[in-house]
C-alpha positions in Angstrom: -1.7 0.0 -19.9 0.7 2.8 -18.6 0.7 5.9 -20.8 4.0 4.8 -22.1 6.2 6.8 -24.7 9.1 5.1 -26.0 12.4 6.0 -26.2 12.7 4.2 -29.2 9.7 5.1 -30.9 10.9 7.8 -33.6 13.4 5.8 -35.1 15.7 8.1 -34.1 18.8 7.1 -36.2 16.7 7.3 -39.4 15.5 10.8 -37.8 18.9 12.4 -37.7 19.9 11.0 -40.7 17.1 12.8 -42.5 18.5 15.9 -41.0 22.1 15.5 -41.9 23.7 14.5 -38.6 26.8 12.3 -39.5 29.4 14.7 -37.4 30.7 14.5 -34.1 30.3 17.3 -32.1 26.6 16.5 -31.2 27.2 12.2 -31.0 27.6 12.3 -27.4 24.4 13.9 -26.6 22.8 11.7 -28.7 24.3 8.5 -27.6 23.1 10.3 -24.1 19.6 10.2 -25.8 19.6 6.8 -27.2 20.7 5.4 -23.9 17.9 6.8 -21.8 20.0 9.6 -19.5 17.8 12.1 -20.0 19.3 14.3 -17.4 22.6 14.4 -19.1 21.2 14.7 -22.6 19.5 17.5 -21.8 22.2 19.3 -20.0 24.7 18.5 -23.3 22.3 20.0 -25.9 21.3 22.9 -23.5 25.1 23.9 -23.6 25.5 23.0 -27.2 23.0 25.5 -28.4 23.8 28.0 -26.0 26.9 27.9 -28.3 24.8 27.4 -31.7 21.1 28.6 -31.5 20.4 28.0 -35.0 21.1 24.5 -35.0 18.5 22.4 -36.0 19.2 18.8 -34.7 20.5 20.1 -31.7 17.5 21.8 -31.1 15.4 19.0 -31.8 17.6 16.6 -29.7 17.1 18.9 -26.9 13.2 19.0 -27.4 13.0 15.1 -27.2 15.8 15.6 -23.8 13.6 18.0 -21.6 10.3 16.2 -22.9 11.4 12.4 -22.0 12.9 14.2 -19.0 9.8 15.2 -17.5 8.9 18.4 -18.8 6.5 17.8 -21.7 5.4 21.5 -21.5 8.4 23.2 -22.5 9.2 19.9 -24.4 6.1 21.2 -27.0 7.1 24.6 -27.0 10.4 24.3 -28.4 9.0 21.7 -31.0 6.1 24.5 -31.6 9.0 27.1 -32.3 11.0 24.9 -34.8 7.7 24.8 -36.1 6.6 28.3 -36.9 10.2 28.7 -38.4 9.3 25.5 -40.5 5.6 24.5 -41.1 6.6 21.9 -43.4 9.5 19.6 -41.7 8.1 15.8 -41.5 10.7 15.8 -38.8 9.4 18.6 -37.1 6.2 17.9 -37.3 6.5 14.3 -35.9 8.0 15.1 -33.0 5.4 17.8 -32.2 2.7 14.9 -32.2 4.7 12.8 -29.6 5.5 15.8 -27.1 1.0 16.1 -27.8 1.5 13.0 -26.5 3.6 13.4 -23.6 1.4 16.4 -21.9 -1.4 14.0 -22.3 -3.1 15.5 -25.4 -3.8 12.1 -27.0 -7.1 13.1 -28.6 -5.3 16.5 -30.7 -2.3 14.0 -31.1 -4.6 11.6 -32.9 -5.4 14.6 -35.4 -1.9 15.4 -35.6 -0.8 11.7 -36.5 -3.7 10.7 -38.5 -3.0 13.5 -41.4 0.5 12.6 -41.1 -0.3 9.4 -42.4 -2.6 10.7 -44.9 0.4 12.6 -46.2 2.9 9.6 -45.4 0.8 6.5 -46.0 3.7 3.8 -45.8 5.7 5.6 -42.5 6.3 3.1 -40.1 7.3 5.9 -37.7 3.9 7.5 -38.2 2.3 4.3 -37.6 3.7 3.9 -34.4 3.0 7.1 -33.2 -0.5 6.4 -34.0 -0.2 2.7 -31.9 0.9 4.7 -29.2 -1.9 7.2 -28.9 -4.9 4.8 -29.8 -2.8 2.8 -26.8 -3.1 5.8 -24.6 -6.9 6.2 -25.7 -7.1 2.5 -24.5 -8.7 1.6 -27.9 -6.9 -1.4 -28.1 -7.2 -2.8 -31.1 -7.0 0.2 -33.2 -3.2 0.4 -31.6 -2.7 -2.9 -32.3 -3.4 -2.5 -36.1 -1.3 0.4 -36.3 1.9 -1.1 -34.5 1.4 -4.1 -36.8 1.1 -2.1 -40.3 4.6 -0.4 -38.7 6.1 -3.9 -38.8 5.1 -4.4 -42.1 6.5 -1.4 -43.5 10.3 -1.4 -41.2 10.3 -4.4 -39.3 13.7 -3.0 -37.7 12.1 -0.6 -35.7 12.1 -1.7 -31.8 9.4 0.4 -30.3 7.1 -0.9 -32.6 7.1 -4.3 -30.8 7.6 -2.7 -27.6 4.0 -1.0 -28.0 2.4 -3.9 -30.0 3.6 -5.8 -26.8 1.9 -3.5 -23.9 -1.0 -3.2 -25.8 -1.8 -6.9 -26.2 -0.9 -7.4 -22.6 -3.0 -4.4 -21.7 -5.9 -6.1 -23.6 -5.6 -9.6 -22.1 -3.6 -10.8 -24.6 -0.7 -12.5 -23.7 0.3 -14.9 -25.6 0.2 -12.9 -28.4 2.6 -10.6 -26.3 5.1 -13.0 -25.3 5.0 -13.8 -29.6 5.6 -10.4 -30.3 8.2 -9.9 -27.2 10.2 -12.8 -28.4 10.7 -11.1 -32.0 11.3 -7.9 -30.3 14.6 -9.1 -28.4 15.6 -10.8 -31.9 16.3 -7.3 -33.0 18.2 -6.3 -29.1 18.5 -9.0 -26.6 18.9 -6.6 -23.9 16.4 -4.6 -24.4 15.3 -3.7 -20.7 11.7 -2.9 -21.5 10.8 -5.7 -23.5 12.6 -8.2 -20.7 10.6 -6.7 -17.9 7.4 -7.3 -19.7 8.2 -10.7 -20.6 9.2 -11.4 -17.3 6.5 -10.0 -16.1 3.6 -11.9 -18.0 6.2 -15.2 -17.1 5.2 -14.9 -13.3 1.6 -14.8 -14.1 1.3 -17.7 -15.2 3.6 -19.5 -12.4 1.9 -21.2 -9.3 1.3 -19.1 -6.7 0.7 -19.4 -3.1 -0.8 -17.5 -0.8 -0.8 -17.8 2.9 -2.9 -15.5 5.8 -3.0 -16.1 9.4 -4.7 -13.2 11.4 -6.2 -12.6 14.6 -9.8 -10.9 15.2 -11.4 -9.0 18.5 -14.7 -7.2 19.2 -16.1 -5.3 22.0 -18.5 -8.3 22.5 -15.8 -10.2 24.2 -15.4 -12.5 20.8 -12.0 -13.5 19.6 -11.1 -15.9 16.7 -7.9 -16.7 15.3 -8.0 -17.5 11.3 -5.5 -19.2 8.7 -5.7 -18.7 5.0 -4.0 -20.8 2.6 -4.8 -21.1 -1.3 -3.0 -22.5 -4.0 -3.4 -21.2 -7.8 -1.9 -23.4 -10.9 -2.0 -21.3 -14.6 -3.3 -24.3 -17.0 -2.7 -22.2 -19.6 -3.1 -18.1 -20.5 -7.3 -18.6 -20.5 -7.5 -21.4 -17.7 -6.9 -21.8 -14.4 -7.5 -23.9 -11.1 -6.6 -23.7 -7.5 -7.1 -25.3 -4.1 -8.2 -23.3 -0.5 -8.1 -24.1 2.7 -9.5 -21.6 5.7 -9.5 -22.6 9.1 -11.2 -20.2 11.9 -11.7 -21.0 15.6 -13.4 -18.6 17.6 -14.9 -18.0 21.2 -16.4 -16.1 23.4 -14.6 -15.1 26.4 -17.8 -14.3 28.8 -20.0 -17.3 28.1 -17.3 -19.4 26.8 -19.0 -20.9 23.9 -16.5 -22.0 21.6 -16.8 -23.2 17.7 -14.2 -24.5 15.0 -14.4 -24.3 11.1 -12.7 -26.0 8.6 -13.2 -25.4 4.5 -11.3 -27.2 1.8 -12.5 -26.3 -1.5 -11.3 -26.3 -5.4 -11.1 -22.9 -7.9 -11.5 -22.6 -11.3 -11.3 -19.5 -13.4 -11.7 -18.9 -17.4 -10.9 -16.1 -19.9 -14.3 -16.5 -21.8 -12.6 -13.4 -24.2 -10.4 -10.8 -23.5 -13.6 -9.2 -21.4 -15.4 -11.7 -19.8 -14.2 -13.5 -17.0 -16.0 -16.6 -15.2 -14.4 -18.0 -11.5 -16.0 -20.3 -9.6 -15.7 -21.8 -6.0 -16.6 -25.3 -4.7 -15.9 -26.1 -0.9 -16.6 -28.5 2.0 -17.4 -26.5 5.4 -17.4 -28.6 8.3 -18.1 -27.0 11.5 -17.6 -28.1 15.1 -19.3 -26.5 18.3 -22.3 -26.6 20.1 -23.4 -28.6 17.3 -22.0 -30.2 14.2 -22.5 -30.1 10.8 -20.9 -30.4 7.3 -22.1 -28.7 4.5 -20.9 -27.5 0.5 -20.5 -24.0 0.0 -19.8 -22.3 -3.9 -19.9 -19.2 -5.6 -19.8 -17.4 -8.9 -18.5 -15.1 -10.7 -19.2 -13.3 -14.0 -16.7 -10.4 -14.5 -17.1 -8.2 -18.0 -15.1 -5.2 -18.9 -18.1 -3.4 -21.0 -15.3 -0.6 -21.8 -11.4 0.2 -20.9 -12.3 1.9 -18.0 -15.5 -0.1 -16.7 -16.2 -3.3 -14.7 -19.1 -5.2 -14.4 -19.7 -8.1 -12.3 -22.5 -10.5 -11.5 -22.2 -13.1 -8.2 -24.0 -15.8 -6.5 -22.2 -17.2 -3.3 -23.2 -19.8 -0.4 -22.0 -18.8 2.8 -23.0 -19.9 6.8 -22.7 -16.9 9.2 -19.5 -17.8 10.8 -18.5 -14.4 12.7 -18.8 -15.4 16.7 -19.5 -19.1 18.0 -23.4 -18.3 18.6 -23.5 -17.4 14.9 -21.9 -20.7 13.8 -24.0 -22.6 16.2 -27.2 -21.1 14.6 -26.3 -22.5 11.3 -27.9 -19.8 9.5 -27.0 -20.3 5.5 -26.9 -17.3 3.4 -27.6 -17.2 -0.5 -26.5 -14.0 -1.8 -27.1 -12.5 -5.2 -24.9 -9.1 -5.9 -23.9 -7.2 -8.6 -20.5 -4.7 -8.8 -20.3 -1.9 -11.1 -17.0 0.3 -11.4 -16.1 3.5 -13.5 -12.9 5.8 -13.5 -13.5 8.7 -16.2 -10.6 10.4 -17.8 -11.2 13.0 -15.0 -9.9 10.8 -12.5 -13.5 10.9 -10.9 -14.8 7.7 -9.9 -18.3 5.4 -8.7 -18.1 2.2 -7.2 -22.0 1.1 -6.8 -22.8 -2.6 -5.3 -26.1 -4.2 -4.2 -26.6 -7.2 -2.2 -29.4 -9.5 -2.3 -29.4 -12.1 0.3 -32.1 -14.7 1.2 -31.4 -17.0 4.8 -31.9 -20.1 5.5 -34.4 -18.3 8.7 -36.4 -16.7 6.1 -35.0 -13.7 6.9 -33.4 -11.8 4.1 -31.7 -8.7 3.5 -31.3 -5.4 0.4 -28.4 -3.8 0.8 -26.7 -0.7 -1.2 -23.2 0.3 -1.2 -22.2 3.6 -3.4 -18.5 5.5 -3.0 -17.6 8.5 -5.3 -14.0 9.7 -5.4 -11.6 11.9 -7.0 -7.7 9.9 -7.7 -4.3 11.7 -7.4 -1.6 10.1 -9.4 1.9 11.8 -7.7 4.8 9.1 -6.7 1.7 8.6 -3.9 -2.1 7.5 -5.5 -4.0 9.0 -3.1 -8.1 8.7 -3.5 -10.8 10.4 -1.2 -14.4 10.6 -1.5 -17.7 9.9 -0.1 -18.8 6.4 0.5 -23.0 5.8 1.6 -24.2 2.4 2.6 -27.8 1.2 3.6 -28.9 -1.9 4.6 -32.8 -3.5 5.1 -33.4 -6.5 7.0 -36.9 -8.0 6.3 -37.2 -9.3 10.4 -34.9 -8.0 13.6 -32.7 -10.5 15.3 -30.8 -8.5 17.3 -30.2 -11.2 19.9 -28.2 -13.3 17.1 -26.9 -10.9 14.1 -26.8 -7.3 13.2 -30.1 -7.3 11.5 -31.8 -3.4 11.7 -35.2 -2.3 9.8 -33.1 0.0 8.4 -29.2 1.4 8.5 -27.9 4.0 6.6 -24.3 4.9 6.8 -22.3 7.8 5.2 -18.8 8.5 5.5 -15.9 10.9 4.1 -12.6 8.7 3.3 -9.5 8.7 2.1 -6.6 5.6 0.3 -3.5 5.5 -0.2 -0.8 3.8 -1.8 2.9 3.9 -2.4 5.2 2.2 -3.4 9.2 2.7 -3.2 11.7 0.2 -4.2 10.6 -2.9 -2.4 8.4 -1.4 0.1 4.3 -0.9 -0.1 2.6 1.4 2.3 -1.0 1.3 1.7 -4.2 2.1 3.9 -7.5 4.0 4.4 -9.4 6.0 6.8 -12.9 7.0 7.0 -15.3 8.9 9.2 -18.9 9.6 9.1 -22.2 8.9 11.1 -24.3 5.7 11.1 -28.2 5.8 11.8 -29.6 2.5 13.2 -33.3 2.4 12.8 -32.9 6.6 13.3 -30.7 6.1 16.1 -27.1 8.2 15.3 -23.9 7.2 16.3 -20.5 8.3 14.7 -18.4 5.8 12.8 -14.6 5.1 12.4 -12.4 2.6 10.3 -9.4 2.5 9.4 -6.5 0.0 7.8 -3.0 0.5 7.2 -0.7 -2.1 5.5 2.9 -2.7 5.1 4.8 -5.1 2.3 7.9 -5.6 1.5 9.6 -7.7 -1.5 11.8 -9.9 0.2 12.8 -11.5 -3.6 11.6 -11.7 -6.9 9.1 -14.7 -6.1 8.2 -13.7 -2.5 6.4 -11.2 -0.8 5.0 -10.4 2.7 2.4 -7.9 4.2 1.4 -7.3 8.0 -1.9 -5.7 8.7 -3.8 -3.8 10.7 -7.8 -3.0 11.0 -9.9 -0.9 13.5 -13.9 -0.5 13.1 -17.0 0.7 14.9 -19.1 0.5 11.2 -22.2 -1.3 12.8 -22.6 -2.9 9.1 -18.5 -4.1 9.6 -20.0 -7.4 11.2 -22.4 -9.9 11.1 -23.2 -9.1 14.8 -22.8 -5.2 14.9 -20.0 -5.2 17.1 -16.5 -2.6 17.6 -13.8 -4.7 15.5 -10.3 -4.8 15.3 -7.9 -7.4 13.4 -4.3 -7.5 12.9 -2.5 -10.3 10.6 0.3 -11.1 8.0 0.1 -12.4 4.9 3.1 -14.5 2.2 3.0 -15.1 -1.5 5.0 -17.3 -3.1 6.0 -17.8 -6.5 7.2 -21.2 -8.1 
């Protein structure tokens, strides 16, 4: 969930009630306020107190202006000020525990809030604040107690079910969101927030479709051309299924061996709770070449979410080396046993570690580790860099079939991107490092970039790009390079 602070969430009629406001000369600045133009709001009470300095709602208005304007730091100092000319003012005192919340302070906001509602047990504004910052603490069902003993005290209060909403969405919980969306627009049918989130959950659960076709190259004279389609159908909020179909012909331009794959296969997936996730794979492979054969392939998937900002994953898949026409031809199966483990800390500092088991069907089998540490910038771009290791041991060589070295260890410094404008996504990443082969050295390149664009609600396309000399990059070691274009569809 999005640290979200609600324009709603002080109750802000009831606010300025409390302090006396029933006169005109501030009403337009705070119909400014109510109405989300920040900008304006903030100019209005900035000239109204140029005028009046001593003016305590206008001073407060303007507090709330510059803080849901984007400045959250002077947003706390004019709150600070009101307070040290008075301690005591509920009002006051309030709003100095959302702008805590606005510069991010959520752990001194949650001191702030909590001996409010020692002092105010049965505040439904109080209440909410404390929803929003056990929301922004991502202790999920903490917030969703306090937004529901808000409803309980002023049921009439809109950000209450705004936050209540994103919290139960943020913890897998949607059809209690949509529930508590649905009473939300009871009280304002237009609310924007609460329609974008419904909205939002709606085309979740709609079929989707999703369609690739791309084209591959290598620098050992291999080309393949590859189509993608997959079909996924919501049962409900915990179940789904879905159908796949991939189809890949590739050859080899020198020795012109040639080899075509087909797979057709059903998903499933399940919401065992709000953590745990199963998905599952079940597929036909029938392959044409220098020989024939038809075979099932599956995988596995156990996905857990031990805490808000940690993912844990378990995997067995089935897979035939399919990479060049030799490869398929060899009908090599591969059983692979991996694990995923992912954690972003509050520092924006990150570890993504994965290890691969994987036993053959030539008794040859494989141990291969995969760490990346990296530091996230969150401007209008999220920009992430790091360094990424990766090493790889192969029980026997092959060389003369598959990538297979006694040992590989690869290290590399890299950089994502991603950002997003309107209906355009640029995304991509870069990375550069050396590779040792069985001691050998050799620099290392990669790279992807990726452009989307929303052509309506329900539909969406991306063309791609991908360069690599990574050794590990494919099943045969080769320099790769793929370009393609991808649809989704929304019904």
């Amino acid at each position: 969930m999005k640290n979200r602070i609600i324009k709603y969430s002080l109750g802000f009629v009831l606010l300025l009630v409390q302090l006396g406001y029933s006169q005109a000369p501030i009403e337009e600045g705070f119909e400014l306020l109510e109405s989300g133009e920040f900008n304006e709001a903030e100019t209005f009470f900035e000239s109204f107190i140029a005028k009046k300095p001593t003016h305590k709602t206008a001073l407060l208005c303007y507090g709330r202006a510059v803080g849901l304007n984007g400045n959250p730091q002077k947003s706390k100092a004019i709150f600070d000020k009101l307070l040290n000319e008075d301690p005591s003012n509920l009002e006051f005192l309030i709003n100095y525990a959302e702008a805590l919340l606005w510069n991010k302070e959520f752990k001194v906001a949650l001191l702030n809030y909590t001996k409010l509602a020692e002092q105010n047990p049965n505040s439904a504004i109080i209440q909410l604040g404390l929803g929003n910052t056990y929301s922004n603490l991502k202790k999920y069902k903490a917030s969703i107690n306090h937004y529901t003993k808000g409803i309980s005290f002023d049921s009439s209060i809109l950000g209450l079910y705004i936050g209540l909403a994103y919290t139960h969405h943020a913890y897998n919980q949607d059809k209690e969101a949509l529930e508590v969306i649905n009473k939300g627009l009871m009280i304002d049918e237009n609310n924007s927030e609460l329609s974008k989130l419904k909205n939002k959950i709606i085309n979740k659960y709609k079929i989707s479709v999703h369609q690739q076709v791309s084209a591959t190259s290598d620098s050992g004279n291999n080309k393949a051309q590859n189509i993608g389609n997959s079909v996924d159908i919501p049962i409900n909020t915990k179940n789904s299924i879905g159908v796949v179909y991939q189809y890949r012909n590739t050859k080899n331009c020198i020795v012109l061996n040639q080899a075509t794959q087909h797979l057709v296969g059903i998903n499933f997936k399940r919401d065992v709770t709000n953590r745990i996730q199963f998905s599952s794979n079940l597929s036909y492979l029938s392959s044409k070449g220098g020989i024939k054969y038809n075979v099932p392939v599956y995988k596995a998937k156990i996905e857990m979410r031990p805490r808000f900002n940690q993912s844990l994953s378990v995997n067995f898949q089935r897979e035939y080396h399919n990479f060049n026409a030799q490869l398929i031809d060899a009908k090599i199966a591969q059983d692979h046993l991996f694990a995923n483990y992912h954690i972003l800390t509050e520092w924006n500092i990150g570890w993504f570690t994965q290890y691969y088991y994987t036993k053959q069907s030539d008794n040859n089998n494989r141990n291969l580790w995969f760490n990346s540490l990296y530091y996230v910038l969150k401007q209008k771009c999220i920009f992430k860099f790091g360094l990424n290791t990766q090493m790889i041991q192969f029980k026997d060589e092959h060389p003369e079939i598959y990538f297979s070295p006694k040992d590989f260890f690869a290290t590399e410094l890299f950089m994502d991107f991603n950002f997003k404008k309107n209906n355009y996504v640029l995304s991509g990443n870069f990375a550069h490092g050396y590779q040792f082969i069985n001691k050998d050295r050799q620099q290392s390149f990669r790279g992807e970039l990726n452009f989307g664009y929303k052509i309506t609600s329900k539909f969406t396309a991306n063309a791609f790009g991908k360069y690599s000399n990574l050794a590990s990059g494919t099943a045969a070691g080769f320099e790769f390079n793929e370009i393609g274009i991808n649809f989704n569809y929304l019904f």
